[in-house]
N, CA, C and O atoms as a GROMACS GRO file, in nm:
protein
  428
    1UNK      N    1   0.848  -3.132  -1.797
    1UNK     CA    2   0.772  -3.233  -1.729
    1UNK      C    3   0.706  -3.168  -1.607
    1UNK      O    4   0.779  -3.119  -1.521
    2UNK      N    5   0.582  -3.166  -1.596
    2UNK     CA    6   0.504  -3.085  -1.485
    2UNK      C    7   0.447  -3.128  -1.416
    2UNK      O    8   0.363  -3.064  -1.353
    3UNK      N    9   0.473  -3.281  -1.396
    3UNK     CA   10   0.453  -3.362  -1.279
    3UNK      C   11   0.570  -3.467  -1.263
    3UNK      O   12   0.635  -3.506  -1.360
    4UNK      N   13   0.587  -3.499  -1.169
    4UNK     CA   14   0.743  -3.617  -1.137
    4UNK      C   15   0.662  -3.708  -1.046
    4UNK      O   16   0.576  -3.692  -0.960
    5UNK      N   17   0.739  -3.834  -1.115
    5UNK     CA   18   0.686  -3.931  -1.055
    5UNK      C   19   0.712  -3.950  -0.910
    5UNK      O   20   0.805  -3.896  -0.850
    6UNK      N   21   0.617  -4.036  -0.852
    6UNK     CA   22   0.598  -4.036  -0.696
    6UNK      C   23   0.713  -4.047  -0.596
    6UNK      O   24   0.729  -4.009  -0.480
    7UNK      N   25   0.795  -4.120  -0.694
    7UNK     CA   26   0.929  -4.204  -0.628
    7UNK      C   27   0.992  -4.067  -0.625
    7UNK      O   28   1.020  -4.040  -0.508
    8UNK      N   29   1.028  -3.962  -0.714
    8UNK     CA   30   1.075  -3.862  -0.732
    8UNK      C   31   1.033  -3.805  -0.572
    8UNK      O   32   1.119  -3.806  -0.483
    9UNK      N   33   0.920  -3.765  -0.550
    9UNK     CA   34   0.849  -3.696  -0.456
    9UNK      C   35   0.916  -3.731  -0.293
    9UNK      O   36   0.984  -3.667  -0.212
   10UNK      N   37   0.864  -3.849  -0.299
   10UNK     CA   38   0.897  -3.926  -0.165
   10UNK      C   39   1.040  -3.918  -0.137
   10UNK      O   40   1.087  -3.905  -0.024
   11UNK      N   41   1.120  -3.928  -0.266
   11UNK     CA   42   1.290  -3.964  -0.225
   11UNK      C   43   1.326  -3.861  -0.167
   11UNK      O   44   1.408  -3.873  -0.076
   12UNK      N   45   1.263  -3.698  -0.212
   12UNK     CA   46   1.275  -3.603  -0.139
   12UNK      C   47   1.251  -3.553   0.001
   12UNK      O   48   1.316  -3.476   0.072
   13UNK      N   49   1.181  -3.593   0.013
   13UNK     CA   50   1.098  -3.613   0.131
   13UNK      C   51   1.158  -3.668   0.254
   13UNK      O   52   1.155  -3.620   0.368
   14UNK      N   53   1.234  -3.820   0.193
   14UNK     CA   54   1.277  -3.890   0.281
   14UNK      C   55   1.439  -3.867   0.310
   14UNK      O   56   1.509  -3.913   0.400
   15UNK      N   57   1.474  -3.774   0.191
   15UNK     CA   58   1.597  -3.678   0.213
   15UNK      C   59   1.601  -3.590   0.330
   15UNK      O   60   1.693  -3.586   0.411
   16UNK      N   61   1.524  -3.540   0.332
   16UNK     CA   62   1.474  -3.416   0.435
   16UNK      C   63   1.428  -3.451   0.556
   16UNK      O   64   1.437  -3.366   0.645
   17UNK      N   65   1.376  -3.567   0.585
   17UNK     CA   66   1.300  -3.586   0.745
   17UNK      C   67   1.344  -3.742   0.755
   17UNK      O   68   1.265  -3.836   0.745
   18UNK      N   69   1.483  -3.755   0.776
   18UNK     CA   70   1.608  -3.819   0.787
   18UNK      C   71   1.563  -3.893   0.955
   18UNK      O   72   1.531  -4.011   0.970
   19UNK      N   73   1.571  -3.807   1.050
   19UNK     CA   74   1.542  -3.882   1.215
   19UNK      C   75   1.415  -3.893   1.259
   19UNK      O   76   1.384  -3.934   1.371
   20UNK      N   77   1.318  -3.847   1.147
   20UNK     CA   78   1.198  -3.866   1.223
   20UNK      C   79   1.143  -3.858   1.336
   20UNK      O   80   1.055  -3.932   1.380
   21UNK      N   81   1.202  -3.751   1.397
   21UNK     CA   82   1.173  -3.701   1.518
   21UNK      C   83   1.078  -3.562   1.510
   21UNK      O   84   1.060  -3.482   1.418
   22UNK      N   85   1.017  -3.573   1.666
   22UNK     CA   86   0.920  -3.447   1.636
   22UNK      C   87   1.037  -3.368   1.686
   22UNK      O   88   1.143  -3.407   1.736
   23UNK      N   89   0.982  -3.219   1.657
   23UNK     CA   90   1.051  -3.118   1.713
   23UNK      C   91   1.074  -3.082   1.852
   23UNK      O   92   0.986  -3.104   1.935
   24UNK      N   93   1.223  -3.010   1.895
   24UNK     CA   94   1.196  -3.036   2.012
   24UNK      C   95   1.214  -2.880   2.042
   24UNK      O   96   1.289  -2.829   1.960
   25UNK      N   97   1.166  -2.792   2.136
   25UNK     CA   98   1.148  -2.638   2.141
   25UNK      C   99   1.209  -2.668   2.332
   25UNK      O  100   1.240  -2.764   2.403
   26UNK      N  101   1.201  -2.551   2.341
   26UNK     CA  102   1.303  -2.492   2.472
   26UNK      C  103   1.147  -2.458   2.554
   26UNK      O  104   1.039  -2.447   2.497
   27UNK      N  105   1.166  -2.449   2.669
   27UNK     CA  106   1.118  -2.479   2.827
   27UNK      C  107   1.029  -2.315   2.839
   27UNK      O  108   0.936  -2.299   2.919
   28UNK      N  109   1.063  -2.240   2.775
   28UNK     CA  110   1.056  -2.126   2.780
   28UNK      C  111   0.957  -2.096   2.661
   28UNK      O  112   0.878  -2.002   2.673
   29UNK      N  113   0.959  -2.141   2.593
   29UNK     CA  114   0.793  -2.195   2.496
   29UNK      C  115   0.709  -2.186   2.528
   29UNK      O  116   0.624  -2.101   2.501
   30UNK      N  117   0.705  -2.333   2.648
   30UNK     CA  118   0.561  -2.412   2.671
   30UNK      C  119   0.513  -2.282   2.832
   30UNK      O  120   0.421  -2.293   2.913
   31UNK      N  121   0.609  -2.185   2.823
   31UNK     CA  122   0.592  -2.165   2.979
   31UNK      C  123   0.448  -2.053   2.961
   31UNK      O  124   0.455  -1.937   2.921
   32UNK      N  125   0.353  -2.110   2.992
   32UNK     CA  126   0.184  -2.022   3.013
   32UNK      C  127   0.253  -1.872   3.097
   32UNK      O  128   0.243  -1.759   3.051
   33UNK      N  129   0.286  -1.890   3.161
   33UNK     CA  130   0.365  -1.742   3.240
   33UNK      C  131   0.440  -1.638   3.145
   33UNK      O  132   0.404  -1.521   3.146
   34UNK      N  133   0.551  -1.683   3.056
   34UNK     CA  134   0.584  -1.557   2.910
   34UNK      C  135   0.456  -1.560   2.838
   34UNK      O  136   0.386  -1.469   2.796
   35UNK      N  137   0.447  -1.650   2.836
   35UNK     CA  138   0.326  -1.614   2.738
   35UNK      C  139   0.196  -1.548   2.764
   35UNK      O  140   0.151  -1.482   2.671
   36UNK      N  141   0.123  -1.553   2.879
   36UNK     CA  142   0.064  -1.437   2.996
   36UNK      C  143   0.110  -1.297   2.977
   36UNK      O  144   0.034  -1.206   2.945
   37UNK      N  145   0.284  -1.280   3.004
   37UNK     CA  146   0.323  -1.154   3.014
   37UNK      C  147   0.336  -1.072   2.910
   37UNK      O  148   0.332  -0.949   2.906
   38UNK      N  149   0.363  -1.198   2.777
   38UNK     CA  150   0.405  -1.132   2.640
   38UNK      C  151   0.262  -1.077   2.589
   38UNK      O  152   0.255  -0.968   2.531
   39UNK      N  153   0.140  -1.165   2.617
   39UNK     CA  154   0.031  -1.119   2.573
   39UNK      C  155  -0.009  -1.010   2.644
   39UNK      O  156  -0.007  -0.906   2.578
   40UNK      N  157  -0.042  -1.001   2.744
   40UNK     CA  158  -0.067  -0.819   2.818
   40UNK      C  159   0.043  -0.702   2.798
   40UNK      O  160   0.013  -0.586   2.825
   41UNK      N  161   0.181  -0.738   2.748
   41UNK     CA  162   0.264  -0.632   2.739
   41UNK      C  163   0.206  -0.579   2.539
   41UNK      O  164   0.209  -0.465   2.494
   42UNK      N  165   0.168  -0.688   2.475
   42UNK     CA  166   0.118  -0.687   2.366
   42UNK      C  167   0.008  -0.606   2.338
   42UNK      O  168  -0.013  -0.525   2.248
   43UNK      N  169  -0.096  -0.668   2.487
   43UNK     CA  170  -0.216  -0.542   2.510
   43UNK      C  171  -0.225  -0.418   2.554
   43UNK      O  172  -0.323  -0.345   2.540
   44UNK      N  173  -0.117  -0.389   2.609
   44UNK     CA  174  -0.061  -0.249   2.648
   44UNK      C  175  -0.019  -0.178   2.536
   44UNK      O  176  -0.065  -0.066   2.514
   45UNK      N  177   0.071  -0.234   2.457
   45UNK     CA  178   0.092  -0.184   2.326
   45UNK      C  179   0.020  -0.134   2.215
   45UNK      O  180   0.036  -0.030   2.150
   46UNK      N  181  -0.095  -0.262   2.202
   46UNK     CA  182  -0.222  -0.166   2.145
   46UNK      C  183  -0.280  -0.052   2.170
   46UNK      O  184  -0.306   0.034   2.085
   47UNK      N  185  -0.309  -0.044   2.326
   47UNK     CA  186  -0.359   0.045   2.386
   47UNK      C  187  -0.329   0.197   2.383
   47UNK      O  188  -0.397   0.293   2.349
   48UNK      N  189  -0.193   0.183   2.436
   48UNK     CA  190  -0.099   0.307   2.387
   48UNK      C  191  -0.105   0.353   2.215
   48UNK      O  192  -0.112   0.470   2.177
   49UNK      N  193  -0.102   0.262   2.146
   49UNK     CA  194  -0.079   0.310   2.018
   49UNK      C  195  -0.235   0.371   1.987
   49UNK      O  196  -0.224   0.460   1.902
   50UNK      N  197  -0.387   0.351   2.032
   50UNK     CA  198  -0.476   0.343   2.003
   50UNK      C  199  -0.442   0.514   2.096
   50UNK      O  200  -0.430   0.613   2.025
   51UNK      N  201  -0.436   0.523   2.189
   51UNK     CA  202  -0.419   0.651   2.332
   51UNK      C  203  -0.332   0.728   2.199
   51UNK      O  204  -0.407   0.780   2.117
   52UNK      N  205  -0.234   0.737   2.179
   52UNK     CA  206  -0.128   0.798   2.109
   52UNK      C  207  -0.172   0.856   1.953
   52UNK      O  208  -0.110   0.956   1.915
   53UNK      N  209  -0.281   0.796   1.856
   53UNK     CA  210  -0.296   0.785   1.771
   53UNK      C  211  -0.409   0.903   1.773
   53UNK      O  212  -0.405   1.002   1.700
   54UNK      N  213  -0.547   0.864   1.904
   54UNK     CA  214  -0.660   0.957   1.937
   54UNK      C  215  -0.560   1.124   1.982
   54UNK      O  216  -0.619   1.229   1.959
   55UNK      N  217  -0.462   1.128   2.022
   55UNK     CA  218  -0.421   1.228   2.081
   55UNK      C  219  -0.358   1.336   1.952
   55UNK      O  220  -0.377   1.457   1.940
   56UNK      N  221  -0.269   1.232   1.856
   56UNK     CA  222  -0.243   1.283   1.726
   56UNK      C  223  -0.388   1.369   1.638
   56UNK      O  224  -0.408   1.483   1.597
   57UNK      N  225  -0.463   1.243   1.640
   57UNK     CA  226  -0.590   1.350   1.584
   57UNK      C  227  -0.682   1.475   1.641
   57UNK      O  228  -0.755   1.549   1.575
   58UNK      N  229  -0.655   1.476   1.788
   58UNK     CA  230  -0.734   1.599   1.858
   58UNK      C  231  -0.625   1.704   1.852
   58UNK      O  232  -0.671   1.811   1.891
   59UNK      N  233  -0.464   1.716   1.808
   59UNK     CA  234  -0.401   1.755   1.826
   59UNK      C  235  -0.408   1.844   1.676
   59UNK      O  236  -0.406   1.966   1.663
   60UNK      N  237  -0.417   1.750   1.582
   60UNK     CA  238  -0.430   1.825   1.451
   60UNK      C  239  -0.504   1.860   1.419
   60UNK      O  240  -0.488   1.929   1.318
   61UNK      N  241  -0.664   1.844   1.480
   61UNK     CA  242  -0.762   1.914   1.450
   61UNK      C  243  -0.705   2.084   1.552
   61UNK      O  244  -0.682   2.189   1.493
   62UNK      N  245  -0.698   2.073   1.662
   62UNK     CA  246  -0.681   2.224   1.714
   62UNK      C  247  -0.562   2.305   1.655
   62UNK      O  248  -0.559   2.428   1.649
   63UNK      N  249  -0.434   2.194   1.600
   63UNK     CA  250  -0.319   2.308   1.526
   63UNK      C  251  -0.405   2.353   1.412
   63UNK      O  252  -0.402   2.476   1.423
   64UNK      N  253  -0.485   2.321   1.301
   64UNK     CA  254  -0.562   2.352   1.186
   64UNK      C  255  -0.631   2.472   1.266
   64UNK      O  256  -0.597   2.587   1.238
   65UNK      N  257  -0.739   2.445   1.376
   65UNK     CA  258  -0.838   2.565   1.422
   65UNK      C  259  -0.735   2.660   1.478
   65UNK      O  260  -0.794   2.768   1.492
   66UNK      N  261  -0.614   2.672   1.515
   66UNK     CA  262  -0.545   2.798   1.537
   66UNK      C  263  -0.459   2.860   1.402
   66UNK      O  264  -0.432   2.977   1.376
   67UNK      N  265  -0.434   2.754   1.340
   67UNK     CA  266  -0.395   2.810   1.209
   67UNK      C  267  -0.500   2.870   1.158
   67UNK      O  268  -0.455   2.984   1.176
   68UNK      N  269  -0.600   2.888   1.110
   68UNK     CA  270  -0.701   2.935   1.106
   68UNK      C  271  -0.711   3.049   1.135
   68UNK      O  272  -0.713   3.144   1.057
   69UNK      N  273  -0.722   3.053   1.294
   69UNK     CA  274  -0.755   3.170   1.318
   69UNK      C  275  -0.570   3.308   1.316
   69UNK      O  276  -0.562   3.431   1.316
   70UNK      N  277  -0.496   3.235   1.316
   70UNK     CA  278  -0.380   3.299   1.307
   70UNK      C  279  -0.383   3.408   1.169
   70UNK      O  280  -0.358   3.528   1.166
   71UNK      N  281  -0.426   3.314   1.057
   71UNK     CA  282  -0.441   3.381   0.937
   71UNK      C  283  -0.540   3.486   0.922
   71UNK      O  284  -0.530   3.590   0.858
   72UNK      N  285  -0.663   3.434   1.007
   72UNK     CA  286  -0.750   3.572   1.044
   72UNK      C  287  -0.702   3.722   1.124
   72UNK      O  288  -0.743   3.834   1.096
   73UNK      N  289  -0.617   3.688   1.215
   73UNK     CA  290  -0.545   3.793   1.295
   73UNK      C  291  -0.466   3.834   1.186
   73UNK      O  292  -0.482   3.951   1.151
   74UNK      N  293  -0.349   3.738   1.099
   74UNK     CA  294  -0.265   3.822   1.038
   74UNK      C  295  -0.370   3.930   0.943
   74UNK      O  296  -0.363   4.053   0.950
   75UNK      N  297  -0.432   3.880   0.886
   75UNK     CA  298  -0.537   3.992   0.803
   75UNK      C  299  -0.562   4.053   0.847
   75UNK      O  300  -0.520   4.147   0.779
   76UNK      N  301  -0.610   4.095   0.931
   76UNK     CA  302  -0.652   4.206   1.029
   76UNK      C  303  -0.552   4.310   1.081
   76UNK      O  304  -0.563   4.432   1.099
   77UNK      N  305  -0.448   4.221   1.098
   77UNK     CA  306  -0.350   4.304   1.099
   77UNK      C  307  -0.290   4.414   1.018
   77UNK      O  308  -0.239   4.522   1.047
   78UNK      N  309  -0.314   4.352   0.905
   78UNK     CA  310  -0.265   4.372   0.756
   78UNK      C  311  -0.344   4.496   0.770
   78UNK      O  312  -0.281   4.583   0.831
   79UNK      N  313  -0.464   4.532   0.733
   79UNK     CA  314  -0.566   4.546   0.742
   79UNK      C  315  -0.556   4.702   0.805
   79UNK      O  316  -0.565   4.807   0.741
   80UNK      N  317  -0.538   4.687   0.918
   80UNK     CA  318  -0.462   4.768   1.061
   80UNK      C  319  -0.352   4.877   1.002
   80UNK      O  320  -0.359   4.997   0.977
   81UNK      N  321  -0.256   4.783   0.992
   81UNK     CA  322  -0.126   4.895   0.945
   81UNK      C  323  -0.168   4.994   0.800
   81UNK      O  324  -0.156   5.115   0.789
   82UNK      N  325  -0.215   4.904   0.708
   82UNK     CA  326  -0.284   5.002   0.581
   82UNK      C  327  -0.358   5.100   0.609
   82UNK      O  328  -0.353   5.212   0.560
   83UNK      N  329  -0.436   5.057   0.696
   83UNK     CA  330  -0.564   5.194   0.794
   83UNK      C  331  -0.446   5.260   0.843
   83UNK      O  332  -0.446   5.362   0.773
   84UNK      N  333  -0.348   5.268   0.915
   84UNK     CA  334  -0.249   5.346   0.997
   84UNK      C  335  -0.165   5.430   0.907
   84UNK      O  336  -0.132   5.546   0.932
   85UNK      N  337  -0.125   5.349   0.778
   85UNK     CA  338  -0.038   5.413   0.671
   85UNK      C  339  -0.146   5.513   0.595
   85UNK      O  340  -0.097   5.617   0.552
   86UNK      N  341  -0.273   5.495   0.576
   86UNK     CA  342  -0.342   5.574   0.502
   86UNK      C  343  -0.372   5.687   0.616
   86UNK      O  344  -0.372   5.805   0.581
   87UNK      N  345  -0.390   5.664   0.706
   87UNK     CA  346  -0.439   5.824   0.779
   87UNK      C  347  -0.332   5.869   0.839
   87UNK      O  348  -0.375   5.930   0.936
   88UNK      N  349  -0.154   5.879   0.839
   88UNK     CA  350  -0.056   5.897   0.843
   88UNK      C  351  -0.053   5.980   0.692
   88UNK      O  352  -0.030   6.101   0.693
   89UNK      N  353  -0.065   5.945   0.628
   89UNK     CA  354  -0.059   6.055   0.490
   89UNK      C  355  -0.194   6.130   0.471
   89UNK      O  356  -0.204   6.248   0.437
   90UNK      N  357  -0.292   6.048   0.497
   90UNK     CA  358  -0.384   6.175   0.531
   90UNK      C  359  -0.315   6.352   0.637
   90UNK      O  360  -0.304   6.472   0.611
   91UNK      N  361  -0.292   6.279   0.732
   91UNK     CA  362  -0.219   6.367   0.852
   91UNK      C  363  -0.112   6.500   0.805
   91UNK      O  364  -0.097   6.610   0.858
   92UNK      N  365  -0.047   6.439   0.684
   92UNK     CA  366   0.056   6.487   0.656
   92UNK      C  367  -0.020   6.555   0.543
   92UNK      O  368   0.019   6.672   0.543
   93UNK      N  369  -0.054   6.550   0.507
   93UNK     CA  370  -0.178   6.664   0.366
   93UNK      C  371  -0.231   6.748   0.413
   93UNK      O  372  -0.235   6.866   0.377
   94UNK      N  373  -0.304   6.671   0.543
   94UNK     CA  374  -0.415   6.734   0.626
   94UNK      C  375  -0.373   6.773   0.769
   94UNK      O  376  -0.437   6.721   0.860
   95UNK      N  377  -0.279   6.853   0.798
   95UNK     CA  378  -0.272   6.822   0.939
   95UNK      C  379  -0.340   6.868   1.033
   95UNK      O  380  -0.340   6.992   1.033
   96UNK      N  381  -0.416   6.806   1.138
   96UNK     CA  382  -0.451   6.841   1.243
   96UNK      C  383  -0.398   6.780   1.379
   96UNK      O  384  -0.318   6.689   1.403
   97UNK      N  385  -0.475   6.865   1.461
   97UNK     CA  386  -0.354   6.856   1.588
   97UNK      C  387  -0.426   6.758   1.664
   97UNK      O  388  -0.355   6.684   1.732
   98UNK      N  389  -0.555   6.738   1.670
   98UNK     CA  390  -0.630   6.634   1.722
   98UNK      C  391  -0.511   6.484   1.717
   98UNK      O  392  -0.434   6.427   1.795
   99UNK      N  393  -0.566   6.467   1.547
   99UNK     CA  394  -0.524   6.348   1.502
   99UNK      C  395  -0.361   6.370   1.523
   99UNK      O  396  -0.314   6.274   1.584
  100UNK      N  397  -0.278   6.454   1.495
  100UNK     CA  398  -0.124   6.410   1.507
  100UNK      C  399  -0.108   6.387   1.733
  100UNK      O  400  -0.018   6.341   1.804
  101UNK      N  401  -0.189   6.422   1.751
  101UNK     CA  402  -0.169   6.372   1.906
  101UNK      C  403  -0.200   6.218   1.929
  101UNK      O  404  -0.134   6.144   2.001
  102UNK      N  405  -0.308   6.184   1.858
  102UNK     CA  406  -0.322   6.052   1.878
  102UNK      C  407  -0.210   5.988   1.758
  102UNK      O  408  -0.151   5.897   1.816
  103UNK      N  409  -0.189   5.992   1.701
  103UNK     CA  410  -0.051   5.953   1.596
  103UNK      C  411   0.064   5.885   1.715
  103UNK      O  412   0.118   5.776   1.737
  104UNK      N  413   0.064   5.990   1.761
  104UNK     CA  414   0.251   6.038   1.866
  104UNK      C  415   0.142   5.941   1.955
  104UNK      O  416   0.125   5.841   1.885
  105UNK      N  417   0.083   5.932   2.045
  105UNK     CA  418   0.035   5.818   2.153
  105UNK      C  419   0.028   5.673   2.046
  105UNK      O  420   0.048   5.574   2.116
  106UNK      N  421   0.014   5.652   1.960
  106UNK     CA  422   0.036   5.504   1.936
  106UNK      C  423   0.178   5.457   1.895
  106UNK      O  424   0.197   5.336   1.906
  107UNK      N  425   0.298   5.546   1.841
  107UNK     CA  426   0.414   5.527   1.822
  107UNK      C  427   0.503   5.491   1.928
  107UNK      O  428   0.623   5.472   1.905
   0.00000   0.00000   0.00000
C-alpha cells in the first residue's frame, strides 16, 4: 500500500507533537555577541587556511625548481668524477709530471 490514509498520517503526527509547544533554546543562542565572535573567529579561519594553502603552493613550486636543479648538479657531477677517472688512467699509461702535480693538488 503506497499511500495510507490521512487518519494514518495525522495520528502520527499527533503522536509526536504531543505539547505543542514551540521550541525553547538557551540564552546563549539568541546572544548577537557569540555569534559576532563565532563569525569573525570563522573569518579568521578562512583566512589562514586561504594564507596557509597560497604558502603550500609557492613552497612546492620552489622544492620542484631546486629539485631540478639538484639533479642538474648531480649530473655534472657525475660527469666530473668520469672526466677525473678517465685522465687518472690516462696519467697512469701516460705519465707526465705536469698533469700528476695537478692530480696530487686536487686529492
Amino acid at each position: 500500500m503506497p499511500f495510507a490514509p490521512d487518519d494514518v498520517l495525522f495520528s502520527h503526527k499527533k503522536a509526536v507533537d504531543i505539547r505543542r509547544d514551540s521550541a525553547k533554546f538557551p540564552e546563549i543562542m539568541k546572544c548577537e555577541t557569540m555569534n559576532s565572535v563565532l563569525t569573525f573567529v570563522l573569518g579568521a579561519f578562512v583566512v589562514l587556511g586561504v594564507i596557509f594553502a597560497l604558502q603550500t603552493i609557492f613552497h612546492t613550486r620552489q622544492i620542484r625548481s631546486l629539485q631540478i636543479q639538484m639533479t642538474n648538479i648531480n649530473a655534472n657531477y657525475m660527469r666530473l668524477q668520469a672526466l677525473a677517472a678517465d685522465v687518472n688512467a690516462y696519467n697512469q699509461k701516460n705519465p707526465s709530471p705536469d698533469l700528476t702535480r695537478i692530480l696530487q693538488a686536487t686529492h
